[in-house]
mmCIF file of the C-alpha atoms, coordinates in Angstrom:
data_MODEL
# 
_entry.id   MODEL 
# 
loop_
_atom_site.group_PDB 
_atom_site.id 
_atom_site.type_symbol 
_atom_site.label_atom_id 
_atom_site.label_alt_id 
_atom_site.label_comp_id 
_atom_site.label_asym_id 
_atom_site.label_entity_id 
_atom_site.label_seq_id 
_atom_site.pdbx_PDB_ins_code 
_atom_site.Cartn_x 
_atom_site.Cartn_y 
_atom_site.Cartn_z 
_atom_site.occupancy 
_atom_site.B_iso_or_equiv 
_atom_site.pdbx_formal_charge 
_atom_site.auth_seq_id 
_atom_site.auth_comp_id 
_atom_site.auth_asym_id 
_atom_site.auth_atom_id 
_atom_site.pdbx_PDB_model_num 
ATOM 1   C CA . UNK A 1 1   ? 0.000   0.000  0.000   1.00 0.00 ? 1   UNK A CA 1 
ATOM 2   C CA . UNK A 1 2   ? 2.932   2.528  1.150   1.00 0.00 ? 2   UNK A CA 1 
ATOM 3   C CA . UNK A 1 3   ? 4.689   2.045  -2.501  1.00 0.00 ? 3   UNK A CA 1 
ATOM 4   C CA . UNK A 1 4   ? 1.275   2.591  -4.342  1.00 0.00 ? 4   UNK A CA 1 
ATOM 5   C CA . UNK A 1 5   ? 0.193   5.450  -2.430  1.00 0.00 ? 5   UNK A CA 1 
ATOM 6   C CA . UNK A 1 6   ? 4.048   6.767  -2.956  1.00 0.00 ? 6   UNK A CA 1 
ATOM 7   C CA . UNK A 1 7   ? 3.807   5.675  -6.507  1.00 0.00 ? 7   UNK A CA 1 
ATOM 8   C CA . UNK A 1 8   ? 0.491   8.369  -7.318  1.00 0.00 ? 8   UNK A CA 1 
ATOM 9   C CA . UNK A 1 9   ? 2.614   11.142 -5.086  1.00 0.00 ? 9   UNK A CA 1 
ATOM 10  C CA . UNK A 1 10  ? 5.206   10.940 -7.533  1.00 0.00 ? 10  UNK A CA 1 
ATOM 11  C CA . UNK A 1 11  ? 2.844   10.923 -10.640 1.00 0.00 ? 11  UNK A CA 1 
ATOM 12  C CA . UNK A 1 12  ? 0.713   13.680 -9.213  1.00 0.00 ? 12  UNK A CA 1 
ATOM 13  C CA . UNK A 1 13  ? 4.146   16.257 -8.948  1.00 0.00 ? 13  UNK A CA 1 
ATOM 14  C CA . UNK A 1 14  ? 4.884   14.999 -12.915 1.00 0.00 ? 14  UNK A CA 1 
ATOM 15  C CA . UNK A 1 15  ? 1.141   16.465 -13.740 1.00 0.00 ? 15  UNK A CA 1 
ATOM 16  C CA . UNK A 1 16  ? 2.460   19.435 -11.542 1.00 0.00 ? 16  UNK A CA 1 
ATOM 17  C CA . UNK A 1 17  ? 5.510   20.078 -13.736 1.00 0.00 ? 17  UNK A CA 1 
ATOM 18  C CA . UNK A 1 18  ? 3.605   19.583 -16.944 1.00 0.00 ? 18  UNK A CA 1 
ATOM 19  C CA . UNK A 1 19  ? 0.717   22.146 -15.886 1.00 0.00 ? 19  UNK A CA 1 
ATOM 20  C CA . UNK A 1 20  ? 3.283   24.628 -14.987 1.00 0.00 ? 20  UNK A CA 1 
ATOM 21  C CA . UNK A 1 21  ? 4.457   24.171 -18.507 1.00 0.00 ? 21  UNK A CA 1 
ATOM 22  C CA . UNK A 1 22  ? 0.562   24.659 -19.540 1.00 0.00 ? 22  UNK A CA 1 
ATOM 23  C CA . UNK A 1 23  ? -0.210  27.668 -17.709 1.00 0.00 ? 23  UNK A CA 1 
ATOM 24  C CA . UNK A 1 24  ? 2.397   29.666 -19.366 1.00 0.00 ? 24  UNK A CA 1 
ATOM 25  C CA . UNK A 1 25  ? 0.331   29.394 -22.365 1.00 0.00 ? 25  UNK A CA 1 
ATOM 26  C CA . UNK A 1 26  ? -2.603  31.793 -20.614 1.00 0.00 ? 26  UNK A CA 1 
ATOM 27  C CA . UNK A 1 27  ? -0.932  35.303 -20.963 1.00 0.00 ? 27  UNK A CA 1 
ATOM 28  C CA . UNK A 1 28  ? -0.304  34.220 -24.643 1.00 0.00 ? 28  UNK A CA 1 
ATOM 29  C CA . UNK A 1 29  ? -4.323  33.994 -24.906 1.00 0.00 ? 29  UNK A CA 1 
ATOM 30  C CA . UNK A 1 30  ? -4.692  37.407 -22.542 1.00 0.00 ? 30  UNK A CA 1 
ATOM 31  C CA . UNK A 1 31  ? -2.494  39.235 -25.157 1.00 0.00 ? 31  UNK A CA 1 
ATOM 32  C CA . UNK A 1 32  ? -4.135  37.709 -28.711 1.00 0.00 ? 32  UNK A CA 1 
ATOM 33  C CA . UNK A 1 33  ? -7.492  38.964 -26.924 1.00 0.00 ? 33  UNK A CA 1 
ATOM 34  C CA . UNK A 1 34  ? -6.082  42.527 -26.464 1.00 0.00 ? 34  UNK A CA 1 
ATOM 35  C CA . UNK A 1 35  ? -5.305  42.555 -30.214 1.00 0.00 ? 35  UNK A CA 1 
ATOM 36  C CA . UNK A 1 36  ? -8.495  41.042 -31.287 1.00 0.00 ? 36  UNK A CA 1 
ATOM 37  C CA . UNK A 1 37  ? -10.140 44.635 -29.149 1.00 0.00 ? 37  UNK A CA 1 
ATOM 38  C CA . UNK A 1 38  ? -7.720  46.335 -31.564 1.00 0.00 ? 38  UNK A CA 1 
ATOM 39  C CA . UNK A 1 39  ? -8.673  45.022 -34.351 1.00 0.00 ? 39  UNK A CA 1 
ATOM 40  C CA . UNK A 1 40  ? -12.271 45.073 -33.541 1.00 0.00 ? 40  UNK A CA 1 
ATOM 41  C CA . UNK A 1 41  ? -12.240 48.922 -33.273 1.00 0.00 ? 41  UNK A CA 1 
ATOM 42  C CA . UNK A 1 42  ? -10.144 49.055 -36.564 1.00 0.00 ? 42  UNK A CA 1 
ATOM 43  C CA . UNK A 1 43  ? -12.312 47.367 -38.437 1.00 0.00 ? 43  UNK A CA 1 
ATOM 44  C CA . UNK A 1 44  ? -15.551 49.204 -36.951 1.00 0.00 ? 44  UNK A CA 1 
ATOM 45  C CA . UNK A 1 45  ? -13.148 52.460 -38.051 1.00 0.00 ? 45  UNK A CA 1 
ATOM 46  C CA . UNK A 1 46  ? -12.320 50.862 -42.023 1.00 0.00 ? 46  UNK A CA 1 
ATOM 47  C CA . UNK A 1 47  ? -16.256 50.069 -42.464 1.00 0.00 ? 47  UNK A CA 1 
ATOM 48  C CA . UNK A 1 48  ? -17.711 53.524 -41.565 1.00 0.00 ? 48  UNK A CA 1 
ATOM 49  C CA . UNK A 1 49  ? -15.201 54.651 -44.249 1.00 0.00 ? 49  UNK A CA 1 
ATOM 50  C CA . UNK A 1 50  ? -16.136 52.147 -46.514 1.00 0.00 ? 50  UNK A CA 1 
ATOM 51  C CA . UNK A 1 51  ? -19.687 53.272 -46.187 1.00 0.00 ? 51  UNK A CA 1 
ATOM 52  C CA . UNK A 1 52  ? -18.994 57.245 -46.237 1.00 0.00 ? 52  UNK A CA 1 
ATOM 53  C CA . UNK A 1 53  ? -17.044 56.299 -49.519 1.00 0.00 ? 53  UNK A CA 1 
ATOM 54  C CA . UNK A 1 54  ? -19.379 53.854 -50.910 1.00 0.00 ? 54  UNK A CA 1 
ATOM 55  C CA . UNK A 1 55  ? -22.440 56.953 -50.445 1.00 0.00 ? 55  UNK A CA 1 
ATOM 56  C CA . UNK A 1 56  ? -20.077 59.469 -52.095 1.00 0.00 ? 56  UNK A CA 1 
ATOM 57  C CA . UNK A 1 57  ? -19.692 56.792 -55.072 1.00 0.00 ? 57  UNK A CA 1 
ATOM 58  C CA . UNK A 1 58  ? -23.666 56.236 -55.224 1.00 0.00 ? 58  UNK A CA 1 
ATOM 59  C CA . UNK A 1 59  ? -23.989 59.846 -55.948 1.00 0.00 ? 59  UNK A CA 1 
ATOM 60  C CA . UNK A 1 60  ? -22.115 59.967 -58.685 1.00 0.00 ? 60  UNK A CA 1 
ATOM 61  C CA . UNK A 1 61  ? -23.131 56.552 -60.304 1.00 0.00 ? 61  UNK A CA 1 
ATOM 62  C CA . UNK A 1 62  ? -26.085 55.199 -61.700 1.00 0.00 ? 62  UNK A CA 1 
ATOM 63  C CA . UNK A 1 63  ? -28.490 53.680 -59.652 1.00 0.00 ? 63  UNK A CA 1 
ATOM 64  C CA . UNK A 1 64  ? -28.518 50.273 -60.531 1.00 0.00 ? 64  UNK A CA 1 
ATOM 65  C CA . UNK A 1 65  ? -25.120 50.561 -59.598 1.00 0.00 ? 65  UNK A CA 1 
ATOM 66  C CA . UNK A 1 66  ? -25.569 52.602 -56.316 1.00 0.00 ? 66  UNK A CA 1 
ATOM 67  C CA . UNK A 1 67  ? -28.014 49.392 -55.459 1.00 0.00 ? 67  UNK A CA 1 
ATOM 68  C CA . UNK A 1 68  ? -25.383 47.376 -56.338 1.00 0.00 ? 68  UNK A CA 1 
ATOM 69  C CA . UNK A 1 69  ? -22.595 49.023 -54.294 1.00 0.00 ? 69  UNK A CA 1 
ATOM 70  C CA . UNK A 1 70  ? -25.241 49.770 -51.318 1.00 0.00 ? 70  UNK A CA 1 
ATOM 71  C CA . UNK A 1 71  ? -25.772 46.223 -51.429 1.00 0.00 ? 71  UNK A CA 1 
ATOM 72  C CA . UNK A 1 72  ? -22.073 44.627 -51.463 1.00 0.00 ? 72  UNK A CA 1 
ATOM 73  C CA . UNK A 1 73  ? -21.367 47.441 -48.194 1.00 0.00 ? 73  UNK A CA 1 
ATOM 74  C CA . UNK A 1 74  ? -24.263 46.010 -46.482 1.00 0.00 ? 74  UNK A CA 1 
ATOM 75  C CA . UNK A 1 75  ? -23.119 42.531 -46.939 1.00 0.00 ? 75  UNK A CA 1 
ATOM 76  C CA . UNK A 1 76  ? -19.736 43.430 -46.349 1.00 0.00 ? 76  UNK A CA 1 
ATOM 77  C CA . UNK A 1 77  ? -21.125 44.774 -43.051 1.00 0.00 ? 77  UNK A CA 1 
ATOM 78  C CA . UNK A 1 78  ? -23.737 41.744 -42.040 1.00 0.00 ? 78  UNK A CA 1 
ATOM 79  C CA . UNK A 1 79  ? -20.026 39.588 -42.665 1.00 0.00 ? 79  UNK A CA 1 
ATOM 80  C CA . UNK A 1 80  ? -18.212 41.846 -40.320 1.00 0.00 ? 80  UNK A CA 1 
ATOM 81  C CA . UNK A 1 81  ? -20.990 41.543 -37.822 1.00 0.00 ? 81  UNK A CA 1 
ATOM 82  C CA . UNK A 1 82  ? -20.927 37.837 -37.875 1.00 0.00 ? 82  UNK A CA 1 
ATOM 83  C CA . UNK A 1 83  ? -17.198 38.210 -37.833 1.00 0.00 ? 83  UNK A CA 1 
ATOM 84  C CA . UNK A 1 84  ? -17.526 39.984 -34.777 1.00 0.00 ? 84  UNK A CA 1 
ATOM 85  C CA . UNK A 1 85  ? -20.415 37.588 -33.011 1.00 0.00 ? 85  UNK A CA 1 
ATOM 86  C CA . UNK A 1 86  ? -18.066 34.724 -33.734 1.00 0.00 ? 86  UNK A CA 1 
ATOM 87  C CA . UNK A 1 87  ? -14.987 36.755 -32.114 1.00 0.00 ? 87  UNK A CA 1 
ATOM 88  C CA . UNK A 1 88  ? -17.210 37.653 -28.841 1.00 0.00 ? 88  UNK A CA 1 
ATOM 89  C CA . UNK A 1 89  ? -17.928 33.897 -28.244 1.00 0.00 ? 89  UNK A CA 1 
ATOM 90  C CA . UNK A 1 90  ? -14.514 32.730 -29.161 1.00 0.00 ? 90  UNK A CA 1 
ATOM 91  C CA . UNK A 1 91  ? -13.384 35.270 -26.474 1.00 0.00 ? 91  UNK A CA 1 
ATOM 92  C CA . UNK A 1 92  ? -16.376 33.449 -24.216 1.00 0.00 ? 92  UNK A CA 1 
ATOM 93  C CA . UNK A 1 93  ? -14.463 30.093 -24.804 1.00 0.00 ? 93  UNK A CA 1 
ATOM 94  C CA . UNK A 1 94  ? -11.115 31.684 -23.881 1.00 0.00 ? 94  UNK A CA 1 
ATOM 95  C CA . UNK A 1 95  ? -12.075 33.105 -20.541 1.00 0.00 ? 95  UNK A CA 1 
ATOM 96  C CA . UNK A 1 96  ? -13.828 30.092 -19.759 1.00 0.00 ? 96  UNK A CA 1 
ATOM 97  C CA . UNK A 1 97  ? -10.834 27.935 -20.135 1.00 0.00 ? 97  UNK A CA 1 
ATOM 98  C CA . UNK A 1 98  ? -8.810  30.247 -18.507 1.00 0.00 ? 98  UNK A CA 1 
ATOM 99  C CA . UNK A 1 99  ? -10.905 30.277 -15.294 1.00 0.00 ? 99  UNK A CA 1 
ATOM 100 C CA . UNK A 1 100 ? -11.014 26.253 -15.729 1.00 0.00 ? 100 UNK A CA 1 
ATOM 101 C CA . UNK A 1 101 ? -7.024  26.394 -15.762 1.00 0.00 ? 101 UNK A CA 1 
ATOM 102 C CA . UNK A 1 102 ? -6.852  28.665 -12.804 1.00 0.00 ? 102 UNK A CA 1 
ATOM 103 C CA . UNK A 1 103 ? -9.002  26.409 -10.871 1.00 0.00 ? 103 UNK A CA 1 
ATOM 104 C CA . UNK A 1 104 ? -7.409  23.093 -12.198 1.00 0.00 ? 104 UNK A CA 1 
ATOM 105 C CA . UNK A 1 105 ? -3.757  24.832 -11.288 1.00 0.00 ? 105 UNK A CA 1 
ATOM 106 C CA . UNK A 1 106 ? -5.334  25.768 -7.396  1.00 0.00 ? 106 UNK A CA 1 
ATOM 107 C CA . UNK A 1 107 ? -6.835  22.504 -7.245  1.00 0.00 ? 107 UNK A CA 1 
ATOM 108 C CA . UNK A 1 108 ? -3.793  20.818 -8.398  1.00 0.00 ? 108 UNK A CA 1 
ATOM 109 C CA . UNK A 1 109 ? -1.488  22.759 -5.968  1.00 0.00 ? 109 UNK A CA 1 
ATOM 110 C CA . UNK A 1 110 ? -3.811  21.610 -3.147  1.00 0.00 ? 110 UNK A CA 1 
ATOM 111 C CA . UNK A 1 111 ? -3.819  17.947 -4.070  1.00 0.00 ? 111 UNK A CA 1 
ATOM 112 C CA . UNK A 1 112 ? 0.356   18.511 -4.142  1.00 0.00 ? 112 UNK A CA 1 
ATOM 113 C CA . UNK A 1 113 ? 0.539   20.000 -0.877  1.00 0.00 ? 113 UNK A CA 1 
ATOM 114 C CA . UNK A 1 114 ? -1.810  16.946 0.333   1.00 0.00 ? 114 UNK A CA 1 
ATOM 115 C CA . UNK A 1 115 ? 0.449   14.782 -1.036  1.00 0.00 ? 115 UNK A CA 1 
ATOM 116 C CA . UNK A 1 116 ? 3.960   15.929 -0.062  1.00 0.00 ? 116 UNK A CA 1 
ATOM 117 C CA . UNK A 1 117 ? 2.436   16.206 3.351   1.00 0.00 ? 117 UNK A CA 1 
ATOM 118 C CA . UNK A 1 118 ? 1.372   12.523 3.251   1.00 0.00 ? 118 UNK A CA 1 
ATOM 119 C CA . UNK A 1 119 ? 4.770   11.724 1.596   1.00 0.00 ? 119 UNK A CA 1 
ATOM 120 C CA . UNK A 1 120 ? 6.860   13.294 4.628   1.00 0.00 ? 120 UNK A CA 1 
ATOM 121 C CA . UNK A 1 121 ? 4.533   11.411 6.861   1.00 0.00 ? 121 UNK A CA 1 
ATOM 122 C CA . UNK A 1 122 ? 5.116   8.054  4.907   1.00 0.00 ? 122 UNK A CA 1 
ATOM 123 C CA . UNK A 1 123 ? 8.847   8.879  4.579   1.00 0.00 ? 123 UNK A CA 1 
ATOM 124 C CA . UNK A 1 124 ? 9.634   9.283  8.587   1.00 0.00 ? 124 UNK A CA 1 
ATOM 125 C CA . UNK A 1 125 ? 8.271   5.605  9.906   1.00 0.00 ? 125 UNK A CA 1 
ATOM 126 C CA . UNK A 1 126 ? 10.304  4.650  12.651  1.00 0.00 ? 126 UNK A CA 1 
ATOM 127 C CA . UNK A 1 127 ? 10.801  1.419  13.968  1.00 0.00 ? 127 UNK A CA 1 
ATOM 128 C CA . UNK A 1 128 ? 9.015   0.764  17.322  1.00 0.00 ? 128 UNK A CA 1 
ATOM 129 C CA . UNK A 1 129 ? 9.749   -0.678 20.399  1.00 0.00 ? 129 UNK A CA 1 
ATOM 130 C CA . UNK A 1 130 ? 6.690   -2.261 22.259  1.00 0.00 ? 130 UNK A CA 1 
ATOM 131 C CA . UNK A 1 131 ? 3.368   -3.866 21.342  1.00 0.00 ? 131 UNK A CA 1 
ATOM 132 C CA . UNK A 1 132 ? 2.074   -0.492 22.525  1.00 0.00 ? 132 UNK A CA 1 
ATOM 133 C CA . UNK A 1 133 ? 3.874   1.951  20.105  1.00 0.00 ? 133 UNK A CA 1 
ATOM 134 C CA . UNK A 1 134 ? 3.138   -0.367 17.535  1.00 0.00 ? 134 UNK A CA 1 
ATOM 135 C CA . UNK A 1 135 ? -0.656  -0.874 17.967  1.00 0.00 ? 135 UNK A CA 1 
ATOM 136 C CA . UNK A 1 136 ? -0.834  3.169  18.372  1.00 0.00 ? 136 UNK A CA 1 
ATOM 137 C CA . UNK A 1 137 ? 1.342   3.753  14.836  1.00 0.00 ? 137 UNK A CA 1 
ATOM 138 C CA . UNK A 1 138 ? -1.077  1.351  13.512  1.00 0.00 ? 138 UNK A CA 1 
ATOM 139 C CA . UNK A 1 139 ? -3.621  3.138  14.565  1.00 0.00 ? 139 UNK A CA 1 
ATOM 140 C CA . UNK A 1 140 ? -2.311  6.198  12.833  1.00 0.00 ? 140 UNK A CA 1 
ATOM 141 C CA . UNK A 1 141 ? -1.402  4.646  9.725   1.00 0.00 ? 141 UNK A CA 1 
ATOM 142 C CA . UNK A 1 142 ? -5.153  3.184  9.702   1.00 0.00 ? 142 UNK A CA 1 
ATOM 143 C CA . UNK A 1 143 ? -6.509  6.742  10.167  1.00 0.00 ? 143 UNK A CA 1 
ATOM 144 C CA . UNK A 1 144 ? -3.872  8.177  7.159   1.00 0.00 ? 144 UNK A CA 1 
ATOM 145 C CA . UNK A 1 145 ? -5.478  4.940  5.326   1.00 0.00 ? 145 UNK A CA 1 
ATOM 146 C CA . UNK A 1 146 ? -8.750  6.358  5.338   1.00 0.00 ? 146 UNK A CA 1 
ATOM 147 C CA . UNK A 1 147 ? -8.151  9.676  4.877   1.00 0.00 ? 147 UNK A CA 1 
ATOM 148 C CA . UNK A 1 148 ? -6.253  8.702  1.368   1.00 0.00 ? 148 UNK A CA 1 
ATOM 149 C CA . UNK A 1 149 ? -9.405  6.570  0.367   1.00 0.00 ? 149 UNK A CA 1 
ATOM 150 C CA . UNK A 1 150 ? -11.478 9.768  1.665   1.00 0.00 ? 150 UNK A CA 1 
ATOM 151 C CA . UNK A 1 151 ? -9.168  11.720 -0.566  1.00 0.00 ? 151 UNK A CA 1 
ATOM 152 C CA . UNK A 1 152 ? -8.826  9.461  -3.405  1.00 0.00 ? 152 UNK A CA 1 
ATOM 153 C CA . UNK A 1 153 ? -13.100 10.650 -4.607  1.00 0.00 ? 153 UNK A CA 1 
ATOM 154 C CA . UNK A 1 154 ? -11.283 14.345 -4.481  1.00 0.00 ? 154 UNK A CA 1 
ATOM 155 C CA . UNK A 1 155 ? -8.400  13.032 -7.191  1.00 0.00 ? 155 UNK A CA 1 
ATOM 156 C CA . UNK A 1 156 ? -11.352 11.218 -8.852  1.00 0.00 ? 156 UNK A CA 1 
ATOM 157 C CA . UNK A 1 157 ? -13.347 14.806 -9.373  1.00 0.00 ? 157 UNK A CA 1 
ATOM 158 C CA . UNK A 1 158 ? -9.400  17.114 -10.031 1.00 0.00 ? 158 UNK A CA 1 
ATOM 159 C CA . UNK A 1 159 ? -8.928  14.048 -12.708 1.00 0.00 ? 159 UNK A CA 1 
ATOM 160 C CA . UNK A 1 160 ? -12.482 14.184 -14.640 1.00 0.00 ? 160 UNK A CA 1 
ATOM 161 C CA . UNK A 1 161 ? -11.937 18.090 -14.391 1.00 0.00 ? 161 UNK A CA 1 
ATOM 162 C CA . UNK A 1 162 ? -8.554  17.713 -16.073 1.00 0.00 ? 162 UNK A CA 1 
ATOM 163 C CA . UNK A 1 163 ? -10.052 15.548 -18.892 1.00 0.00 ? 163 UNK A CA 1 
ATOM 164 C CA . UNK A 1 164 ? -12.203 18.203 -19.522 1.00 0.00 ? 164 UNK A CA 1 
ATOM 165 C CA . UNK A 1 165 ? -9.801  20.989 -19.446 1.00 0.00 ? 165 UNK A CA 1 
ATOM 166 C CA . UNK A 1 166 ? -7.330  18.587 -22.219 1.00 0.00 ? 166 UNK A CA 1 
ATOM 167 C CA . UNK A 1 167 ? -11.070 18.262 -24.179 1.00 0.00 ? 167 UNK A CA 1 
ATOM 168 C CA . UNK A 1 168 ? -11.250 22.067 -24.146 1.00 0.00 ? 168 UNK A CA 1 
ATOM 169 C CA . UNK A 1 169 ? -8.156  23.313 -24.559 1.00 0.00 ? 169 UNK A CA 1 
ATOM 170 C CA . UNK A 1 170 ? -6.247  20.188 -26.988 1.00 0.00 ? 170 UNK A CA 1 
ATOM 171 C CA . UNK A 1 171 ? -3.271  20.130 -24.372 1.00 0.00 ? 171 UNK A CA 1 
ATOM 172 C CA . UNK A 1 172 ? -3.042  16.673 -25.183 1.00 0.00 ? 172 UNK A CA 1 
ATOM 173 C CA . UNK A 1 173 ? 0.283   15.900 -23.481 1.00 0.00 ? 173 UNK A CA 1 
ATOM 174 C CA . UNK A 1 174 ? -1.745  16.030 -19.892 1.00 0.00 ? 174 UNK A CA 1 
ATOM 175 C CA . UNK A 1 175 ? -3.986  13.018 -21.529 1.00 0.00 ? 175 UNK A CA 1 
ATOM 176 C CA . UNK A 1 176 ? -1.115  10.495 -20.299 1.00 0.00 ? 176 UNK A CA 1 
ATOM 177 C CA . UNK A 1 177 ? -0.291  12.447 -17.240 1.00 0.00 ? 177 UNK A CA 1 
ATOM 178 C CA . UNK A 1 178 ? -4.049  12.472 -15.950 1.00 0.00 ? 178 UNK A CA 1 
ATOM 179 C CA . UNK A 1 179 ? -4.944  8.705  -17.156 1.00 0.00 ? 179 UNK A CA 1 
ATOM 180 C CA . UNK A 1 180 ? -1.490  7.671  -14.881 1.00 0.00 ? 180 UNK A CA 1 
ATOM 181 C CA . UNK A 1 181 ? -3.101  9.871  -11.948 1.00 0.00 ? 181 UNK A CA 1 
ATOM 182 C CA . UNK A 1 182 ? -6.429  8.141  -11.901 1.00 0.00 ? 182 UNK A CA 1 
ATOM 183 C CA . UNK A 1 183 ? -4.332  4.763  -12.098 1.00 0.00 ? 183 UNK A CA 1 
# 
C-alpha cells in the first residue's frame, strides 16, 4: 500500500511540472485577446469609411449601380458583424478555459501540498519498540489509510476536471499524465 500510495505522489508532482508548462500558455491567450479589441475597433473604423465612400460613389453613379454598391457594403457589413459575433464567443471560450485552468492549477497545488504532506509522513516511519507503540502507529497509519481513500473521490473529481480541461483546450500531453493519476 505505502509504494502505491508513494507511486500516485510521484505521478501527481509529474502532472504538476507539466501544468506549470501549460499555464504559461494563458498570458499568450490574454495578449491575442487585447489585439483582437484592436482590431475590432479598426475594423468598426475601415467600415464607416467604406460606407462614407461607398455613399459618395452612389452619388455619382447610376443607380442600378448605387443598389449594387449599397448592397455589397451592407453585406460586407452583415459579414463583419458575424465576424464579430463569432470573435465575442470565441473570447467566451477563452475566458472560460482560462478560469477552468486557474481552478485546475489551485486545485492541483492543493492535491500537491496533500500529497507531499502525506509523503513526509510516509517517509519518517520509525521502527518501534513495544506492542504499545506499535498498535498506536497502527492506529495512525489506519486513520492516514482512510483519509487517502477519503481523498482518493477528491483526485477522482481534479482528474475528470482535467479531462475536460485537455477536451477544451487540446493540451493533449496532460492526456497520459491524468490517465497515470487516476491509475
Amino acid at each position: 500500500e505505502k509504494s502505491d500510495l508513494c507511486k500516485k505522489l510521484e505521478t501527481l508532482k509529474r502532472v504538476e511540472t507539466e501544468l506549470n508548462t501549460c499555464s504559461q500558455l494563458v498570458p499568450v491567450t490574454l495578449i491575442v485577446a487585447k489585439d483582437l479589441d484592436t482590431v475590432h475597433g479598426l475594423g468598426d473604423k475601415k467600415l464607416l469609411e467604406l460606407r462614407t465612400l461607398g455613399e459618395k460613389v452612389a452619388l455619382s453613379t447610376s443607380e442600378r449601380g448605387g443598389k449594387a454598391l449599397r448592397a455589397t457594403i451592407t453585406s460586407m457589413e452583415d459579414a463583419w458583424n458575424l465576424h464579430i459575433a463569432t470573435v465575442g464567443d470565441v473570447r467566451e471560450n477563452l475566458n472560460s478555459t482560462i478560469q477552468q485552468w486557474s481552478q485546475f492549477e489551485e486545485d492541483l497545488e492543493c492535491h500537491s501540498a496533500w500529497c507531499r504532506e502525506l509523503e513526509s509522513f510516509f517517509k519518517d516511519q520509525q521502527l518501534c519498540a513495544s506492542l504499545h507503540e506499535k498498535r498506536r502507529r497502527i492506529e495512525v497509519l489506519t486513520q492516514k489509510r482512510e483519509e487517502v481513500v477519503r481523498y482518493e473521490r477528491e483526485i477522482d473529481v481534479f482528474v475528470d476536471q482535467g479531462h475536460a480541461l485537455v477536451r477544451v483546450s487540446s493540451v493533449d500531453r496532460l492526456k497520459p499524465l491524468i490517465t497515470q493519476l487516476s491509475n
